[in-house]
N, C-alpha and C positions, 0 to 999 in steps of 0.2 A: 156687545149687544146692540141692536137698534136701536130700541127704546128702552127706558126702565119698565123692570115687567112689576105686574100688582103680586102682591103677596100669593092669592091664588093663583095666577099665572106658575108662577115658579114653584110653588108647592103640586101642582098637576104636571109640570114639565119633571119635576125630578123623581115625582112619579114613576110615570113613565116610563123614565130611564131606568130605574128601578124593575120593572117588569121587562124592561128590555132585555135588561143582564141576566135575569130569570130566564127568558125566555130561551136564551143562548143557552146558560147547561141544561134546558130542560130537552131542549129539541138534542142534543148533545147524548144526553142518557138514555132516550128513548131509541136513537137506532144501538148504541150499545149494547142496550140491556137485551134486544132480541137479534144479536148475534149467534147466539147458537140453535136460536128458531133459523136464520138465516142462512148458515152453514148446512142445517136438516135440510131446508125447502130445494137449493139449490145442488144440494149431493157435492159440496166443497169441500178440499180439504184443507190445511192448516195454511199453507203455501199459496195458495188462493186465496185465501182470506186477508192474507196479509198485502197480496198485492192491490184488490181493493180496498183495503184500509188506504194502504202508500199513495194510490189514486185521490183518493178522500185528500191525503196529507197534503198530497203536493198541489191540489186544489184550492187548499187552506192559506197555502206561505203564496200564492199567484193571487189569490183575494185582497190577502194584507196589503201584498206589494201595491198592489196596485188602484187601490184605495183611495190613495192622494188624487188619484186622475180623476175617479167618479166622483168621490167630494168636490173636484174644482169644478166640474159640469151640474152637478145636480144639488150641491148641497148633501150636508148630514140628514136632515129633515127628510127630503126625497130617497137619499141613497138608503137612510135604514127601510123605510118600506120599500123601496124595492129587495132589497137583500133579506129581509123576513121573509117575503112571498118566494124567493125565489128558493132557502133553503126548506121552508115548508112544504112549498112543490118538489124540491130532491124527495124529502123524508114521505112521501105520499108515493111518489114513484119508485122508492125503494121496497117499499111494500109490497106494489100489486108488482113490481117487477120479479120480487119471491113467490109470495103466493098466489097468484094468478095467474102469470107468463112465467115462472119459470125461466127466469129469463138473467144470465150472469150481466150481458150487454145493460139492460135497463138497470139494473141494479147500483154497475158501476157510472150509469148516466147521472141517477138520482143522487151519490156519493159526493159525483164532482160536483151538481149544483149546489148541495147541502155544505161541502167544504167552502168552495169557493163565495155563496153565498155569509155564511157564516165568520169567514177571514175576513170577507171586507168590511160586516159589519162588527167586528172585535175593534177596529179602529174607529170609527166611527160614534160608536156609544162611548170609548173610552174619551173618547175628544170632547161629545158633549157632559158626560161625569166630571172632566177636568173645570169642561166650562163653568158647570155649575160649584164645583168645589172654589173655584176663584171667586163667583159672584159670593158665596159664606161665608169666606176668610179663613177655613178653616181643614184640614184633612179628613175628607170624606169617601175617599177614593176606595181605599180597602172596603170601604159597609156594600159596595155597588160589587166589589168582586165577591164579598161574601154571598150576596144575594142570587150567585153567578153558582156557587157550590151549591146554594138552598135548591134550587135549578135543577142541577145535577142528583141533588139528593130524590125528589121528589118524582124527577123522570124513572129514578131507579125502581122506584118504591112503584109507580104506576106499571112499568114493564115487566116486575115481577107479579103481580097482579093480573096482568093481562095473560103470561104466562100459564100461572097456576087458573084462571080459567080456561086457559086452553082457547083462547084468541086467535087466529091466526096473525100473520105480520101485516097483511092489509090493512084489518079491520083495525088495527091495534094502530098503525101509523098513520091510515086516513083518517080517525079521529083526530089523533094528535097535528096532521097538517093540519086540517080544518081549526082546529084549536088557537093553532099557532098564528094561523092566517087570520084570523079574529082581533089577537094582541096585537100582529101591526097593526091594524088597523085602528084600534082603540088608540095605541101609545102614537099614530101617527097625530090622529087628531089634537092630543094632547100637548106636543112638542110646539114652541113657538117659533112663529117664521124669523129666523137668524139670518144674517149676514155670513158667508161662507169663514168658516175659520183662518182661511188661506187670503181674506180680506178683510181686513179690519174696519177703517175708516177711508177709503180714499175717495178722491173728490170725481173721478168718474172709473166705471168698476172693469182691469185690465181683462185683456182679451185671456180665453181660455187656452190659449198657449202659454199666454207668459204666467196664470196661474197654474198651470202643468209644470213650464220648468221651475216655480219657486218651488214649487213640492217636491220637486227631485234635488234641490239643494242641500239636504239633509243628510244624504249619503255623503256631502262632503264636508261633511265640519265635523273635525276627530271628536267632539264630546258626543256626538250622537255612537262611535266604537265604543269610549268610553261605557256611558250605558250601556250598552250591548254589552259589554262584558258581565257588568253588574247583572242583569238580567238575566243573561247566560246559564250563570252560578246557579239562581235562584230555580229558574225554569229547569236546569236538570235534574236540582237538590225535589220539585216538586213533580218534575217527570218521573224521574228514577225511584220515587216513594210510590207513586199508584201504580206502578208496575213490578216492583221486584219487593217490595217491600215484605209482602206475603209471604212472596218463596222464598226470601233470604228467610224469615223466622222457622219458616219448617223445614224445609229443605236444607237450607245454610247449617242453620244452628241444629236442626233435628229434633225441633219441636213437635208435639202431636198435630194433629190435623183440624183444624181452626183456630190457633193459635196466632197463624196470620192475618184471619179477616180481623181477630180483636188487635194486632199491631196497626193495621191499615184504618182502621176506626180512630186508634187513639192519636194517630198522625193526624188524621182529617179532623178530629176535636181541638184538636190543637192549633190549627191551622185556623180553623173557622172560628174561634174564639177569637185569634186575635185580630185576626180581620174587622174583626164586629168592635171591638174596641180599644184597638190599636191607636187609631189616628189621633184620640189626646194626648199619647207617647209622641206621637212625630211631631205635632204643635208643641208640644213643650221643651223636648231637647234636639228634635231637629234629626232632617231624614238621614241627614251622615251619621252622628252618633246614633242612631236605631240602625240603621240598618249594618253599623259595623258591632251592637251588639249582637243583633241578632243572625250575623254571619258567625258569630264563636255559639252561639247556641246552634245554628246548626252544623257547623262542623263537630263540634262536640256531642252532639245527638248520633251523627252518624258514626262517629269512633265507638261511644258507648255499644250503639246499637252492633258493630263489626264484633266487638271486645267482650260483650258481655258472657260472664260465665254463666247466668240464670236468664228465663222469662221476667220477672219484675225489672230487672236492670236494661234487657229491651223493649221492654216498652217505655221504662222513662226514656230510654236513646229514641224512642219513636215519638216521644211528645215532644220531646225539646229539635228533634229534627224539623216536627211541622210549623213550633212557633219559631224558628229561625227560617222556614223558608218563606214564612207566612205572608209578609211584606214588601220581598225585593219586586214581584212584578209591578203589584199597583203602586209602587214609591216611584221605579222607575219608569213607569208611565205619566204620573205627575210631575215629573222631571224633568220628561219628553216635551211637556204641551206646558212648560212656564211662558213660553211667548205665543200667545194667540195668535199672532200673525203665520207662525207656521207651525203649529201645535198638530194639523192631520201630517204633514210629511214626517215631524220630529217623531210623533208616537208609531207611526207604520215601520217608520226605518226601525226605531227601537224596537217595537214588536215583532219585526220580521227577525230578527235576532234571537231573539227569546222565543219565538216556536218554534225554529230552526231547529233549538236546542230540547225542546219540549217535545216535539213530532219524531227529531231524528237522532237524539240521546238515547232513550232506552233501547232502541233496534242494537244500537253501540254497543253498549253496554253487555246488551243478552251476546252480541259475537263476543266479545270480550270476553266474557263470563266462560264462554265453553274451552279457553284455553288457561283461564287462571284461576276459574272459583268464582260463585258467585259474589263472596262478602270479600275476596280480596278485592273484585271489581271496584265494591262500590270506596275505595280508596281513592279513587280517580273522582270524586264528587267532593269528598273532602277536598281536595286539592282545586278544585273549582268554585268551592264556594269560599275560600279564604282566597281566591284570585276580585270574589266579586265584592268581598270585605274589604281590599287593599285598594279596588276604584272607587270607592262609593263615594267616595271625593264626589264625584262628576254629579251627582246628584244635588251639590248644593244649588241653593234658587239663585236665579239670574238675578245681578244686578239690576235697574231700571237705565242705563246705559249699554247695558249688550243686548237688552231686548229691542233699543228702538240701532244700535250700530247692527244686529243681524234683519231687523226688515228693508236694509237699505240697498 
């Protein structure tokens, strides 16, 4: 930090960040949820839809990546407002690009700034959440991702709303950019002027190349694979749950027909609970032993869940799945940013890892599925989340000697 901030300083900056992470699943759920307004407006079919999604996706891991650059040039401060306004305006052009033009080109224009927008600010807010979890001493990281689901929830709740009124996709996402466009704006004002993460203290501030290439030194030091694998596990265990979770309960198992949204509820309660008051568990026994317990909860959630002979036996497999996957992304993003001095390279590399696996796991998975079964599939997730149990090693906190031997 530059200076020590006042009490309200810091409570309006974590704020913020707080709204921040809101803001991300909210703008998130809001083109989601009018997807299938979107497929109407546009006369698309399933194959289409997917490749502007892919577009979206691969927009999202080119934000991440590349994140550490635009933090070295502008700061977090700077780069979140721009990256709010910029995916606001995607999710505003996605709109009138359906209902007004007609138009697939605009559609997929607004995709990629909303992706691309959005990735780079998933590093960004995560850097400054870490900052602040360091200035409180304490593990606060998971409340900022929970606040990232409440996001998510509330986008859905507003787009099924907008729906059942019979909204068009304009009206419904140019509200919501303007909306959005608003919240940067508030949470920029709120944010205090910082010294760039990728700079600590030095006695004159290096040029923006040589802060470019410290940020690219991440890819090279094996604990940053390390995590990445930790994450991995988790990001698919949490991918491959909002995506098949549904259809394995009715489909797989040959359940009746809603039997899945209440499987896919109770993973997301489970999830979000512990998120919300998880982090006294990793202040008191520490993010290795959590996260290697709660890699056997959710490998053991997902066996249940494959095994079970009744409905009640999966859905306990679906609750102890979401409290096992509930922690490995935001642990191993505190993991990422233990040294301030390179905390945006450390978390983008690690995060670039863990979307990878988020964005382009369930595609996987659904080919997989068409040749072995859906719930044999999901054996290949067991097998990855007791890979992400076996590194969590890599998670433990840096010494106060590796942190000042890697800014050298």
């Amino acid at each position: 930090m530059d200076a020590v901030l006042t009490r309200s300083q810091f409570v309006r900056w974590r704020a913020a960040i707080f709204a921040i992470f809101m803001a991300s699943g909210l703008s998130i759920a809001t083109w989601a949820s009018r997807v299938p307004s979107i497929k109407a407006d546009l006369d698309l079919d399933n194959a289409q839809v997917g490749l502007i999604l892919l577009g979206m996706g691969i927009a999202s891991i080119i934000g991440i990546s590349t994140s550490p650059a635009v933090m070295a040039r502008t700061g977090a401060r700077v780069g979140m407002l721009a990256m709010m306004l910029m995916f606001s305006a995607g999710i505003a052009l996605v709109g009138f690009g359906s209902t007004v033009f007609g138009s697939v080109p605009l559609v997929l224009a607004g995709m990629v700034l909303f992706g691309f927008g959005n990735g780079c600010l998933d590093v960004m807010m995560n850097v400054e959440a870490t900052a602040i979890e360091q200035q409180m001493g304490k593990t606060v990281l998971p409340v900022f991702h929970a606040f990232f689901s409440f996001g998510t929830v509330i986008g859905a709740g507003i787009g099924a709303l907008a729906a059942w009124l019979q909204l068009t996709v304009a009206t419904h996402a140019g509200i919501m950019g303007i909306l959005l466009a608003l919240v940067a704006v508030a949470t920029f004002l709120q944010v205090p002027v910082r010294k760039a993460a990728l700079d600590p203290e030095p006695a004159e501030k290096p040029a923006w190349r040589e802060r470019l290439h410290t940020s690219l030194e991440a890819w090279r030091e094996p604990r940053t694979y390390l995590l990445g694998v930790v994450m991995l596990g988790m990001a698919f265990a949490e991918g491959g749950a909002n995506d098949w979770i549904a259809l394995g309960t009715e489909q797989g198992h040959g359940f009746t027909t809603g039997t899945g949204a209440i499987a896919l509820a109770v993973f997301s309660v489970g999830m979000t609970v512990v998120r919300l008051f998880g982090g006294p568990l990793v202040d008191r026994f520490g993010r290795v032993a959590v996260l290697r317990v709660l890699a056997v909860s959710a490998a053991s959630g997902v066996l249940l869940f494959i095994l079970a002979p009744n409905l009640p036996l999966v859905l306990v497999g679906a609750a102890l799945w979401g409290i096992g996957a509930s922690l490995g992304f935001p642990i191993g993003m505190s993991a990422a940013a233990d040294d301030p001095a390179k905390a945006a390279a450390r978390v983008s590399a690690a995060a670039t890892i863990g979307y990878v696996a988020f964005l382009g796991g369930p595609p996987v998975l659904g080919f997989i599925s068409e040749h072995i079964g859906l719930l044999n599939t999901l054996f290949i997730l067991v097998a990855l989340i007791v890979a992400s149990g076996l590194f969590s090693g890599a998670a433990r906190p840096l010494r106060a000697d590796e942190k000042v031997s890697a800014t050298k």
